[in-house]
C-alpha positions as CSV (number, residue, x, y, z in Angstrom):
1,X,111.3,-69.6,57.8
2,X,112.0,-69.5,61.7
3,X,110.1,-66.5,61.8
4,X,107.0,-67.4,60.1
5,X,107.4,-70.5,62.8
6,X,107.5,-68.2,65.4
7,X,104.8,-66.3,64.5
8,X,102.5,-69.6,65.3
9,X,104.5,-71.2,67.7
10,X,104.5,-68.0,70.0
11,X,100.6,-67.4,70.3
12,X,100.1,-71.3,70.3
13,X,102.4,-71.0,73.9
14,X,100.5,-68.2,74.9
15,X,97.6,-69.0,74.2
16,X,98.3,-72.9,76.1
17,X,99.3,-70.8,78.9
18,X,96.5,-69.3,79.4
19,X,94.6,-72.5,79.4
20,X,96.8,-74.0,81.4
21,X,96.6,-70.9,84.1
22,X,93.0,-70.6,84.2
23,X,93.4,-74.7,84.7
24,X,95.7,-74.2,88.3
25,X,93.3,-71.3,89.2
26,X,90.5,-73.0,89.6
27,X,92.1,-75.4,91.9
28,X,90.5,-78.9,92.2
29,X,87.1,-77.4,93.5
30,X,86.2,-74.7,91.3
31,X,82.2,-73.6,91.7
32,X,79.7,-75.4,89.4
33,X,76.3,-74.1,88.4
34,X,72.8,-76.2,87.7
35,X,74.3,-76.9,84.2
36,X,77.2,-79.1,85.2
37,X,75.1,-81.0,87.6
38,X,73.1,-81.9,84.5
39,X,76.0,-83.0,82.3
40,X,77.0,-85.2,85.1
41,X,73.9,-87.0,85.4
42,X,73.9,-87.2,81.4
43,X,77.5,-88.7,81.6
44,X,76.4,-91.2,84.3
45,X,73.8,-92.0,82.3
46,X,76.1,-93.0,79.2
47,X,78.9,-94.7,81.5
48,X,76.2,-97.0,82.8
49,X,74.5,-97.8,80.0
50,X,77.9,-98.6,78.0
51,X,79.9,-100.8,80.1
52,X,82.2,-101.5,77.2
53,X,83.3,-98.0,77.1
54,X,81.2,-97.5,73.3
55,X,79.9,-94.2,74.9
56,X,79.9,-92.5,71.3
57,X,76.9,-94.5,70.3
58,X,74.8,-91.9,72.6
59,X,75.7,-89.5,70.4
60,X,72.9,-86.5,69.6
61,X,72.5,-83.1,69.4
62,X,71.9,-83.1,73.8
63,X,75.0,-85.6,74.5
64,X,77.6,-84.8,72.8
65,X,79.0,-82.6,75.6
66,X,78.4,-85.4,78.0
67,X,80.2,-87.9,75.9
68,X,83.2,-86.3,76.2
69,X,82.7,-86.0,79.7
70,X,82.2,-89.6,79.8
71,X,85.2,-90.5,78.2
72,X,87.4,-87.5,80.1
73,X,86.0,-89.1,83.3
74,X,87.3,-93.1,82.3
75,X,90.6,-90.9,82.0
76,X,91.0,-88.7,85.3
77,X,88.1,-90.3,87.1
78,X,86.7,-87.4,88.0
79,X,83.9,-85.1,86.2
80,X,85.4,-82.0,87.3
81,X,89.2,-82.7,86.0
82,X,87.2,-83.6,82.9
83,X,85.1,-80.6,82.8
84,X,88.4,-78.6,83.0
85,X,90.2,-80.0,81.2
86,X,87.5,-79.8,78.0
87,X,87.0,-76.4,79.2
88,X,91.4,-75.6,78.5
89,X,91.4,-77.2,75.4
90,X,88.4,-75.6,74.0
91,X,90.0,-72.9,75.1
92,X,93.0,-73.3,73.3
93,X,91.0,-73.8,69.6
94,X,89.1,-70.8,70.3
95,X,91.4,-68.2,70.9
96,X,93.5,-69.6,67.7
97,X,89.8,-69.3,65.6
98,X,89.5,-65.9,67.5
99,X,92.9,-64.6,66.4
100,X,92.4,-64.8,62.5
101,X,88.9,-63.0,63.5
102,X,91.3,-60.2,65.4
103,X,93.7,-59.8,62.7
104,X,90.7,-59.1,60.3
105,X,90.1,-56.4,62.7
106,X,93.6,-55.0,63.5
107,X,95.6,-56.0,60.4
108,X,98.2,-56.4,63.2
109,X,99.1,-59.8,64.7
110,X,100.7,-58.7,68.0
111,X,97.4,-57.1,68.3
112,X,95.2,-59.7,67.2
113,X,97.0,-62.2,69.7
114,X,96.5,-59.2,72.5
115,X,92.6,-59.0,72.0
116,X,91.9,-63.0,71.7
117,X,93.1,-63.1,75.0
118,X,91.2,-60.3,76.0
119,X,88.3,-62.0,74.5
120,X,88.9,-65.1,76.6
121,X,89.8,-63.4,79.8
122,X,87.2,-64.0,82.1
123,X,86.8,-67.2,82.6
124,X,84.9,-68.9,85.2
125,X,84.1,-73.0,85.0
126,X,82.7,-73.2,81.4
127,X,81.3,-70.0,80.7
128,X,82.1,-66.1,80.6
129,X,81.4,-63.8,82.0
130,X,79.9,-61.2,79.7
131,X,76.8,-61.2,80.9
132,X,73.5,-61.8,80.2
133,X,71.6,-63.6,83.4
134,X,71.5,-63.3,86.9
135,X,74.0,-66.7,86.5
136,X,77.1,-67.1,83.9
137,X,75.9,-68.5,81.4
138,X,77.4,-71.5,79.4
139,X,77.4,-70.2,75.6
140,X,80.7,-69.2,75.3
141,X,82.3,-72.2,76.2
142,X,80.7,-74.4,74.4
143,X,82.2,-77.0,71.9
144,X,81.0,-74.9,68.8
145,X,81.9,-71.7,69.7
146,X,85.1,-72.0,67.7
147,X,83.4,-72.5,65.0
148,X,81.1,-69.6,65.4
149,X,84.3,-67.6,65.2
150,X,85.4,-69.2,62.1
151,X,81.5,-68.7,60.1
152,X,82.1,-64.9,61.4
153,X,85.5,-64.7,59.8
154,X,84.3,-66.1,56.7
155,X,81.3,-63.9,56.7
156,X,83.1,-60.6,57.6
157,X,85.7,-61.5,55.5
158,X,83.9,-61.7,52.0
159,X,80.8,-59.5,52.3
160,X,80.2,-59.7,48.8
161,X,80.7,-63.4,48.4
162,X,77.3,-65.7,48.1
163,X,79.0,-68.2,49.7
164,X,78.3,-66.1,52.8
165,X,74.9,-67.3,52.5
166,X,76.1,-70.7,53.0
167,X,76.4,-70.2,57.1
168,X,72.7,-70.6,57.7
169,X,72.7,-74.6,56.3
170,X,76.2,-74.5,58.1
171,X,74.6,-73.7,61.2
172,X,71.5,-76.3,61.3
173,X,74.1,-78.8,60.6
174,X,76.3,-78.0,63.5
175,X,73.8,-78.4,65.9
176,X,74.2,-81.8,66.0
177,X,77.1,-80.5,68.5
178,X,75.1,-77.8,70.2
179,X,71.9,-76.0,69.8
180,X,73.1,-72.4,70.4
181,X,73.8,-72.6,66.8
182,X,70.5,-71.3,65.8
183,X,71.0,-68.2,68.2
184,X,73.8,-67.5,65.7
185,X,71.6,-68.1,62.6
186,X,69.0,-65.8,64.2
187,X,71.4,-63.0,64.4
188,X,72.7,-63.8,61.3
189,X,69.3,-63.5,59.7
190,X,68.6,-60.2,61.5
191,X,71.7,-58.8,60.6
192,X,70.7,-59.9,56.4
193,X,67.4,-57.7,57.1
194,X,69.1,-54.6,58.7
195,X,71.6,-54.7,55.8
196,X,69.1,-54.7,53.0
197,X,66.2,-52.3,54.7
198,X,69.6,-49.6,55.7
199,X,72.8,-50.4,54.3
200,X,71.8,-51.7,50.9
201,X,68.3,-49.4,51.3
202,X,66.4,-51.8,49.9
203,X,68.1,-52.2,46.4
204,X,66.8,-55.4,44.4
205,X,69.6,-57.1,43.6
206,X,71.2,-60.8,43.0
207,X,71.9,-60.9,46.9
208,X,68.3,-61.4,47.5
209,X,68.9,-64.8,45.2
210,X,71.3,-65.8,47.2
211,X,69.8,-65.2,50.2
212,X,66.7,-67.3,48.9
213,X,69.3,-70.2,47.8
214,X,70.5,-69.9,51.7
215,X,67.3,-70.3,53.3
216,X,66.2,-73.0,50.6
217,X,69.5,-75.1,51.9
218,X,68.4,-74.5,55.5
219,X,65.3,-75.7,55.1
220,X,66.9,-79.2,53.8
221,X,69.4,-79.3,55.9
222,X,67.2,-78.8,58.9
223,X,65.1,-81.6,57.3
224,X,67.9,-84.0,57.2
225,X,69.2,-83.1,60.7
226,X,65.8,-84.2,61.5
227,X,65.6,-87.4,59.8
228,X,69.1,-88.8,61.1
229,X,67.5,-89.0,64.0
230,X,70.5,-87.4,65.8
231,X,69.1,-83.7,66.1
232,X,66.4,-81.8,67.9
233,X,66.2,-79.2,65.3
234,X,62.6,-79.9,65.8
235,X,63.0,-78.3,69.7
236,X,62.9,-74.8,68.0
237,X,59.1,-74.9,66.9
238,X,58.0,-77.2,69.4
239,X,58.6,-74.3,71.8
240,X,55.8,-72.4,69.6
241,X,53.5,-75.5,68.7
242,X,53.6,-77.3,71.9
243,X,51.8,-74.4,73.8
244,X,48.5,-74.1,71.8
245,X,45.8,-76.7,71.5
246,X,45.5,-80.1,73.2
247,X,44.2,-81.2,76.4
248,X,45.4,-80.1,79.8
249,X,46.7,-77.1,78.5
250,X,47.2,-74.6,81.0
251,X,45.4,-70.8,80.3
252,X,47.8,-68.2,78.9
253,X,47.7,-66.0,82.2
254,X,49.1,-68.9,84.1
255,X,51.8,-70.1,82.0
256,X,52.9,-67.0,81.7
257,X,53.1,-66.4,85.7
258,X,54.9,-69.9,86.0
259,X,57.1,-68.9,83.2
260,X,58.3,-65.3,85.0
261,X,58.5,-67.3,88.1
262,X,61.1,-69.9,87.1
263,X,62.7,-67.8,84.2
264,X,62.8,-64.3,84.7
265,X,66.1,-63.5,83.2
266,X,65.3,-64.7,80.0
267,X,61.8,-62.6,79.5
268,X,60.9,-59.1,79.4
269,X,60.9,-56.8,81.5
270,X,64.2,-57.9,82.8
271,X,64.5,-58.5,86.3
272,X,67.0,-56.4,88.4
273,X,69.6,-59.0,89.0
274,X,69.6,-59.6,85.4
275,X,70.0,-55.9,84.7
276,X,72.5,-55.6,87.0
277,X,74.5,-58.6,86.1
278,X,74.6,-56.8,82.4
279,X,75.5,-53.6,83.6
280,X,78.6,-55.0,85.9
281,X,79.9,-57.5,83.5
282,X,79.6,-55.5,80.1
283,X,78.9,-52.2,81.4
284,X,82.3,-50.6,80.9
285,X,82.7,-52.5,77.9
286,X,79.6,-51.4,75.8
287,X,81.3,-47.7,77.3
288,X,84.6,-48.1,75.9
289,X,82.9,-49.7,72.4
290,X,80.7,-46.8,71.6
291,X,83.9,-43.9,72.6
292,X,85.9,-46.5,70.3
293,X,83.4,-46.3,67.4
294,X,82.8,-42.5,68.1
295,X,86.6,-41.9,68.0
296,X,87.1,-43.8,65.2
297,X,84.7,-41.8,63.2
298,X,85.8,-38.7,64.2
299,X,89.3,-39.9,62.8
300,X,88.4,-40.7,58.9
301,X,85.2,-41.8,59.4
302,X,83.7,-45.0,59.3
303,X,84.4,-47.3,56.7
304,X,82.1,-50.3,55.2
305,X,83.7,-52.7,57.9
306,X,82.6,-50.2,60.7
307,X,79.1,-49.9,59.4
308,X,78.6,-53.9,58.8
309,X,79.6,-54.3,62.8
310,X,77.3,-51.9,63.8
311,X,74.2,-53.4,61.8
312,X,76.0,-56.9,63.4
313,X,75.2,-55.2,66.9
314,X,71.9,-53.9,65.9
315,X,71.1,-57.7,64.7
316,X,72.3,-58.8,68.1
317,X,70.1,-56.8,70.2
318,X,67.0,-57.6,67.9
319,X,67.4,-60.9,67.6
320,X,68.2,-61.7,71.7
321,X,65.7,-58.9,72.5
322,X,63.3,-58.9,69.9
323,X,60.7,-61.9,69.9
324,X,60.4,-61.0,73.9
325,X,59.6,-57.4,73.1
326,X,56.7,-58.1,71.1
327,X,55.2,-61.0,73.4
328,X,55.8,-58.5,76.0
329,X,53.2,-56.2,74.1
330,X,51.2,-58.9,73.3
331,X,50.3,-60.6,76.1
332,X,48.6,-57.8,78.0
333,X,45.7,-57.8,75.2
334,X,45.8,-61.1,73.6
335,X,46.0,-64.5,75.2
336,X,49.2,-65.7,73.9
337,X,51.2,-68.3,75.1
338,X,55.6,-67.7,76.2
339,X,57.5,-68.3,72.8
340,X,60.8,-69.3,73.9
341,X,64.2,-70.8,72.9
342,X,66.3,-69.1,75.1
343,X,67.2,-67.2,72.3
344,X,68.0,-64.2,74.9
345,X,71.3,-66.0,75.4
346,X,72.6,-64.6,71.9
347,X,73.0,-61.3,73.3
348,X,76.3,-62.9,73.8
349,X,77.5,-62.3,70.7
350,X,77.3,-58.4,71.0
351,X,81.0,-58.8,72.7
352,X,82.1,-59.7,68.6
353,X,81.5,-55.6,67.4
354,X,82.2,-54.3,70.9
355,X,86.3,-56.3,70.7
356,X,86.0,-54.7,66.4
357,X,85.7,-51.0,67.6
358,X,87.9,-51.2,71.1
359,X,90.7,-52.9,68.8
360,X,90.0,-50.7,66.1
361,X,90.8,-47.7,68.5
362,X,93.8,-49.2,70.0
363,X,95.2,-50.2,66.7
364,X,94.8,-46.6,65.4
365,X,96.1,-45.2,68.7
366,X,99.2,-47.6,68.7
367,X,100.2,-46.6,65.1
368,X,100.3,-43.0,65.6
369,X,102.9,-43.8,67.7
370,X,103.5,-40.4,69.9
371,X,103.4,-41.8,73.9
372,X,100.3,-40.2,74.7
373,X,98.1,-42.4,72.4
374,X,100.2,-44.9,73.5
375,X,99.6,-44.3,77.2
376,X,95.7,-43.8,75.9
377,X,95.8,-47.0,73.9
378,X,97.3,-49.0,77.1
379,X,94.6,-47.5,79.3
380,X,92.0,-48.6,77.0
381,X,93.0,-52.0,77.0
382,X,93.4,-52.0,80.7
383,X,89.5,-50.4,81.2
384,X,88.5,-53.3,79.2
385,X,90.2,-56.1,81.5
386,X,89.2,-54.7,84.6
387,X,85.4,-55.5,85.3
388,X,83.4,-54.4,87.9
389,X,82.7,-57.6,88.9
390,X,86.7,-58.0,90.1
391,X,86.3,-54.6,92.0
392,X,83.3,-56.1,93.4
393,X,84.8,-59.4,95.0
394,X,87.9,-57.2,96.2
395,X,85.7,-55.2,98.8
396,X,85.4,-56.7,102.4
397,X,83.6,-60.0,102.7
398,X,81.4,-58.1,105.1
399,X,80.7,-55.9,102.7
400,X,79.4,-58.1,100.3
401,X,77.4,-60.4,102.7
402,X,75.8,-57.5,103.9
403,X,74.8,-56.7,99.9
404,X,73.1,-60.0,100.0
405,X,71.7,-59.7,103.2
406,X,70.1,-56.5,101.9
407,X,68.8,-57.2,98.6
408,X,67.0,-60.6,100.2
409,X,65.3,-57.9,102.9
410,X,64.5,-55.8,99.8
411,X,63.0,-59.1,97.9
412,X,65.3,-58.6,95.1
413,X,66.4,-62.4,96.2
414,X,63.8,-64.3,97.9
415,X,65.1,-66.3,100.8
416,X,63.9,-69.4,100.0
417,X,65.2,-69.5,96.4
418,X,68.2,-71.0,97.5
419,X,69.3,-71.5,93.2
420,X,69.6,-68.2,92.5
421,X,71.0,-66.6,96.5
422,X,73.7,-69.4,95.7
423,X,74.8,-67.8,92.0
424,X,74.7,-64.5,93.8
425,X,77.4,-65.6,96.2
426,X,78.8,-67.3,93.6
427,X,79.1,-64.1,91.6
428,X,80.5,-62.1,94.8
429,X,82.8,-64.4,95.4
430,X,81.4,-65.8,98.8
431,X,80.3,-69.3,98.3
432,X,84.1,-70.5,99.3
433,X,83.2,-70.7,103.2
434,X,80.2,-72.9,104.6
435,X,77.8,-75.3,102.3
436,X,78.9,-75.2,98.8
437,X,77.0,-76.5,96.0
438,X,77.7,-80.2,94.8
439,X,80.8,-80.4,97.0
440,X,79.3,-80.2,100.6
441,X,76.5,-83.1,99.4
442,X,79.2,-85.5,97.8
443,X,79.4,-87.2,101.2
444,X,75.5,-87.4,101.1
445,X,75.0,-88.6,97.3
446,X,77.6,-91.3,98.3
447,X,75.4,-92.6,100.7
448,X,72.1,-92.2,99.0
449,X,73.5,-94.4,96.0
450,X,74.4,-97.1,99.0
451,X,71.7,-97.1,101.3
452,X,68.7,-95.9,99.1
453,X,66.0,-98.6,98.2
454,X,64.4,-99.0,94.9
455,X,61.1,-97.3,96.3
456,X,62.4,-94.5,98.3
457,X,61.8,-91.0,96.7
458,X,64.0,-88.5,98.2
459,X,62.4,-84.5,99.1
460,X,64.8,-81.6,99.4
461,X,65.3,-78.6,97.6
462,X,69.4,-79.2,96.4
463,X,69.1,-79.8,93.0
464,X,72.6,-81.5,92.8
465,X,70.3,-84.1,94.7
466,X,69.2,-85.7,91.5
467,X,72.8,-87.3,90.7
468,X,72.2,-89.7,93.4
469,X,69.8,-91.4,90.7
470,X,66.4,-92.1,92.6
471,X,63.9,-89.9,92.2
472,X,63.9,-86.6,93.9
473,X,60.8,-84.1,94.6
474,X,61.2,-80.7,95.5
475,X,64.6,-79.3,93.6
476,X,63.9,-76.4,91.4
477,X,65.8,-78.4,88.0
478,X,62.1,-80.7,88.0
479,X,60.9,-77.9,85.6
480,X,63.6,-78.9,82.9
481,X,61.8,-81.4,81.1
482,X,58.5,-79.9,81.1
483,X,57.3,-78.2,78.4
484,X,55.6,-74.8,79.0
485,X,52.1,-75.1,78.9
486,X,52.3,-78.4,80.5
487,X,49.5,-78.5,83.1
488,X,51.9,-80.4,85.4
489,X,54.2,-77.0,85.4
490,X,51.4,-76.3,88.4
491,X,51.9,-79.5,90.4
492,X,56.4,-78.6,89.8
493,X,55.1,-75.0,91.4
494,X,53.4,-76.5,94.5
495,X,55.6,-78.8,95.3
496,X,58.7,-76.6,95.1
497,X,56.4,-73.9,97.0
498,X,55.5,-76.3,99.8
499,X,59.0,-78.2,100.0
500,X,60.5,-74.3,100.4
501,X,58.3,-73.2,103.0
502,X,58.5,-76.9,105.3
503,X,62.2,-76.4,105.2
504,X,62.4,-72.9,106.0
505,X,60.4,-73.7,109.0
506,X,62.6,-75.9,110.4
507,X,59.8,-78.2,111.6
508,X,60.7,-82.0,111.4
509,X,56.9,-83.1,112.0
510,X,56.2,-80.6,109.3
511,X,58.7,-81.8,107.1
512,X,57.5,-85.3,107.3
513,X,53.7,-84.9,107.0
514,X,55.0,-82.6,103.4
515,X,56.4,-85.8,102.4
516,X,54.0,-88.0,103.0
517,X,51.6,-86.1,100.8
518,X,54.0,-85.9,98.2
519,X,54.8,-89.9,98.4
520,X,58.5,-89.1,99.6
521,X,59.9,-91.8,102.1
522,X,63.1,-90.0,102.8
523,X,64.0,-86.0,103.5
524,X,67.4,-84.3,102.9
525,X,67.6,-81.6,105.4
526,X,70.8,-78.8,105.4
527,X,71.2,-79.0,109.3
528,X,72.6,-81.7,111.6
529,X,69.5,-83.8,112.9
530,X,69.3,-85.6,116.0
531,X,68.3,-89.1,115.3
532,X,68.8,-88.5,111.5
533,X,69.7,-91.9,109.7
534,X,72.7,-90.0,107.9
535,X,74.4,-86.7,108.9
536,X,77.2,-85.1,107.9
537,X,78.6,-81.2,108.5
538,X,75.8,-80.3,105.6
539,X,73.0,-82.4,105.6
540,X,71.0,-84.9,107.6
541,X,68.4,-87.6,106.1
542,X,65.6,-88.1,107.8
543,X,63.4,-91.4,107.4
544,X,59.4,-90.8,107.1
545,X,57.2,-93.7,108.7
């Protein structure tokens, strides 16, 4: 009986540890990205519009994060100790879902404990870092991710079951929590067709019925999603409907350059920071995982398990790749408009058959037991920890701002994109010293929400900006609610244009007469002013007459 306690009490301590390292880490300023900035207006939004703390009655398929901030925030008072503190215990629940998912794997559960923590390892404020855009995205952290890792288990586990088939409703009902389930349910259905076109080569059989039951409970559960009024399951076709017909439409050719402009990363062909992001954060990884599946077939061959994980990765790669590909071929003959969900982000989940085949190996290796496999095995596991990304940020600073400083000469960064230069210092570990984002303008948002009227309209191009609640023109995050065809998508693209170059210039009297075209009464400058109605070490605010 005390063992079998053990056994869960153990990884539970190890696995709060973790949590509770990666918490002190951080330290009380940890950096924040263009996602938490929106989660804290979204929380603001909900605090003030429930004064008798009912924040819960907000609830939807795009709150339910901010909720909890809301109600961490009543608790610590602050977003960030809220965000990380959300972030440790998700944390926690993860890597216990991750470990039954590891011991399916390694049929061992020091082993299973080993690679859950491998799979959590690096952690930055809410998101991972196995890579995917030229910024960390915020998948892998997010409040459903545990149960990702449970619907995998259950899949992998019974291959044979029908019940398997139950995931996809499973899925459209769970994103009432977050909408990167249907990523899941994409790769899920790619996976179903690489396993009946090659491992089942093609064979007719009562799978198929299943399979039809699956999508037939989808389809109702995505219709009662819709009708609770709570979900946006809707936001996955709007992305293809809203685009075509209507009035004010923008042409195909233009949408399409306003789309590459604002998202690169998340179209083909992938830009260079986004290649090299992938390369440095899973680059070693994807090494070790095809020597681990090469080794292990060399060693008895691969069994039913092996062959399902790689169709798993195949389905990965076609379902984050896949729709981009052939709008990529597309669009140079026919006028077709972006089709896009972000669904690039599920490339994420290539990191589930990548951790099968590296644990497979090390299991195998471990078990032989001479000291050489041993050695092999710990060597393995240590390749796999250490990213390039750590080797990166341990060179001298000077080093890496002179990286920066060359790939802005080289127009890999543009100068004036200030969003995307910041998550490359973010990513070399340089955006400690000088302006940070969010923390150098708290000083600035303070006084905006004092001394702003109700018809001043602020221009700058800081996007944490907008949490001072008055409108703001200029800041690259404008874009967010429009949709892509949207024929004010152009206006966003001047203005953002025209805000960039006036500030780049450094020319108060040019500053000002921007604003006055674009009906802006005050300008947030990042340099002390002389005569500036507010100024602080970061920013000055300028009145326009």
């Amino acid at each position: 009986m005390t063992r079998r306690v053990g056994s869960y009490l153990v990884p539970l301590l190890l696995y709060s540890a973790f949590a509770a390292v990666v918490y002190l880490v951080q330290g009380p300023e940890p950096e924040l990205n263009i996602d938490h900035v929106a989660y804290f207006k979204l929380a603001d939004g909900i605090r003030a519009g429930h004064p008798d703390g009912a924040y819960w009655r907000d609830f939807d398929a795009l709150h339910s994060y901010a909720i909890l901030i809301a109600y961490g925030t009543d608790l610590t008072g602050s977003h960030i100790a809220s965000l990380k503190l959300l972030l440790a215990a998700m944390t926690v629940v993860y890597l216990i879902a991750f470990e039954r998912l590891a011991f399916l794997f390694t049929g061992s559960r020091p082993l299973a404990v080993l690679f859950s923590l491998l799979s959590a390892l690096f952690v930055s404020f809410g998101a991972s870092f196995w890579g995917m855009t030229d910024f960390t995205a915020s998948l892998h952290r997010t409040l459903v991710v545990p149960f990702f890792v449970v619907i995998l288990w259950l899949f992998l586990r019974r291959l044979d079951s029908p019940w398997r088939y139950a995931s996809y409703p499973v899925l459209v009902a769970l994103s009432l929590l977050h909408l990167s389930t249907y990523y899941l349910l994409l790769v899920l259905l790619a996976f179903e067709a690489i396993d009946f076109l090659i491992l089942r080569r093609c064979k007719l059989d009562r799978r198929l019925l299943f399979f039809a039951a699956g999508l037939a409970a989808t389809v109702v559960a995505r219709q009662l999603v819709a009708m609770s009024g709570l979900g946006f399951t809707n936001f996955v076709e709007n992305t293809f409907w809203q685009a075509w017909g209507g009035e004010g439409k923008l042409r195909a050719d233009e949408v399409w350059a306003l789309e590459l402009y604002a998202f690169p990363w998340r179209n083909l062909p992938l830009p260079l920071p986004t290649v090299a992001n992938l390369v440095l954060s899973y680059g070693v990884i994807f090494a070790l995982s095809v020597a681990a599946a090469i080794a292990t077939r060399r060693r008895g061959g691969w069994n039913r398990l092996d062959r399902v994980m790689l169709a798993f990765a195949a389905a990965v790669v076609c379902a984050s790749y896949g729709i981009q590909t052939l709008l990529w071929g597309l669009r140079h003959f026919v006028p077709i408009y972006p089709i896009n969900f972000e669904e690039i982000r599920s490339i994420n989940f290539i990191m589930i058959p990548s951790l099968y085949f590296v644990s497979r190996l090390v299991a195998m290796l471990w078990r032989e037991g001479a000291w050489r496999q041993r050695v092999v095995a710990a060597a393995v596991v240590f390749a796999f920890a250490l990213q390039p990304v750590l080797v990166l940020r341990a060179l001298p600073r000077s080093w890496r701002e002179a990286a920066i400083e060359r790939l802005t000469r080289a127009g890999v960064l543009r100068e004036d994109d200030t969003l995307r230069i910041l998550y490359a210092r973010q990513y070399l570990g340089l955006a400690t010293e000088g302006p940070r984002f969010y923390y150098s303008a708290k000083h600035l948002l303070a006084w905006l929400d004092a001394n702003a009227g109700p018809n001043d309209r602020v221009l700058t191009d800081r996007n944490e900006v907008t949490l001072a609640g008055i409108p703001v023109v200029g800041p690259f995050q404008n874009v967010a609610m429009l949709s892509v065809a949207e024929a004010s998508r152009r206006e966003w693209k001047r203005q953002l244009d025209e805000v960039r170059t006036a500030l780049a210039s450094h020319d108060v009297a040019e500053l000002r007469r921007v604003a006055k075209t674009l009906d802006a009464t005050l300008v947030v400058v990042p340099w002390p002013e002389a005569g500036a109605l507010y100024q602080d070490a970061s920013f000055s605010v300028l009145r326009v007459e």
